[in-house]
C-alpha positions as CSV (number, residue, x, y, z in Angstrom):
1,X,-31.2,-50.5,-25.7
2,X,-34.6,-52.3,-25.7
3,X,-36.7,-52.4,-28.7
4,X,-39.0,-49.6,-29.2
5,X,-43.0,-50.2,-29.8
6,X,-44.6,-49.5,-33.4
7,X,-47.8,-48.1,-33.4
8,X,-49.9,-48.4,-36.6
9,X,-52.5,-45.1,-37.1
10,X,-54.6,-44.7,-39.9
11,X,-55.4,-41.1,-40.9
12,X,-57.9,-39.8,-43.6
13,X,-58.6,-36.3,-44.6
14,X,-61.2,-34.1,-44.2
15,X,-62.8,-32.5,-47.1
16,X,-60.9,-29.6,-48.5
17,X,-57.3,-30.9,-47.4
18,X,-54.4,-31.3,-49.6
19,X,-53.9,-34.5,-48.0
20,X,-50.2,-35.0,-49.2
21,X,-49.1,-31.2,-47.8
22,X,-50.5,-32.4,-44.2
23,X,-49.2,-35.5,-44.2
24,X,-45.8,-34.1,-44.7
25,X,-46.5,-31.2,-42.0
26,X,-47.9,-33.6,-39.8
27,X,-44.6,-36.1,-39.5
28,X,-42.2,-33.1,-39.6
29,X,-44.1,-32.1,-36.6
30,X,-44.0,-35.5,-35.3
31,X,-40.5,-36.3,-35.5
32,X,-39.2,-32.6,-34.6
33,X,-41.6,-32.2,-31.3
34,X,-42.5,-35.4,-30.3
35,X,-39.5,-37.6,-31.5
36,X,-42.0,-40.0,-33.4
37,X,-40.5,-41.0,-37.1
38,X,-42.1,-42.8,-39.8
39,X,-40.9,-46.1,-40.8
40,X,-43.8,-47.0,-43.2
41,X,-46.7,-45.6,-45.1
42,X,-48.8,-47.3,-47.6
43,X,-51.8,-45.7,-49.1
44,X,-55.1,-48.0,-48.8
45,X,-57.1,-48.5,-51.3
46,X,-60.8,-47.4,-51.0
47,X,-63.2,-49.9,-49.0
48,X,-66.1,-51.0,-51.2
49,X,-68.3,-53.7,-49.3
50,X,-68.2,-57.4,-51.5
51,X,-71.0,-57.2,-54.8
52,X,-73.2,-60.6,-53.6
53,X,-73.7,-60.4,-56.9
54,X,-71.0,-61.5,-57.6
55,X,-70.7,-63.9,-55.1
56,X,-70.8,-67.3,-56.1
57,X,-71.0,-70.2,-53.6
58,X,-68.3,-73.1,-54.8
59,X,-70.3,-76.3,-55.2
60,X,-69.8,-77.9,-51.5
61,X,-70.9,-74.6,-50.1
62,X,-73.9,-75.1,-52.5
63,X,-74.5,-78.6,-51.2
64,X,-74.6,-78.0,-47.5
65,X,-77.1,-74.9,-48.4
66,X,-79.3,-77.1,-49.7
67,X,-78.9,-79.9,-47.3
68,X,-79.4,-77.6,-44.9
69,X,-83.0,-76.5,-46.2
70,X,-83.9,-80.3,-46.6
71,X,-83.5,-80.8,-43.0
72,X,-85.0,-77.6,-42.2
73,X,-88.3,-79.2,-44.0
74,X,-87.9,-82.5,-42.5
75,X,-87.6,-80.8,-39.4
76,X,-90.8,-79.0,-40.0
77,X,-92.3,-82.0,-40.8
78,X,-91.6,-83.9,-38.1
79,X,-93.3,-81.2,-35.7
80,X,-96.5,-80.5,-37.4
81,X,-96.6,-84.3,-36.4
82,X,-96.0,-85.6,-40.0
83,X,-94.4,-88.5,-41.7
84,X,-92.4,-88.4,-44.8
């Protein structure tokens, strides 16, 4: 017998719904009519986009930034026809 595909579906309720109670009905209904059995779940914690507050560059990152702006201003320079 060949192997069999896993599929990976992420579900999230609606307001209102006792999650847990149709979860359960939902892979009893899987597995009874459609032959489909869970062989994992995990729960997944809620997204919250990064705090750039928070962020802080590590030094090399920090360097390159402002090397970056330096030739950004040289760059400038140089075609408003200037000298440094």
């Amino acid at each position: 017998m060949r192997e069999q595909p896993t599929f990976l579906l992420r579900l999230r309720p609606v307001p209102g719904v006792d999650a847990v109670k149709a979860l359960r009905a939902a892979l009893k209904k899987l597995l009874r009519q459609f032959g489909l059995r869970a062989v994992s779940i995990e729960i997944e914690p809620p997204y919250a986009p990064p705090d750039p507050a928070q962020h802080q560059p590590t030094k090399a990152v920090a360097e390159q930034q402002r090397t970056i702006r330096s030739l950004s201003r040289e760059l400038r320079e140089l075609r408003r026809g200037g000298a440094r």
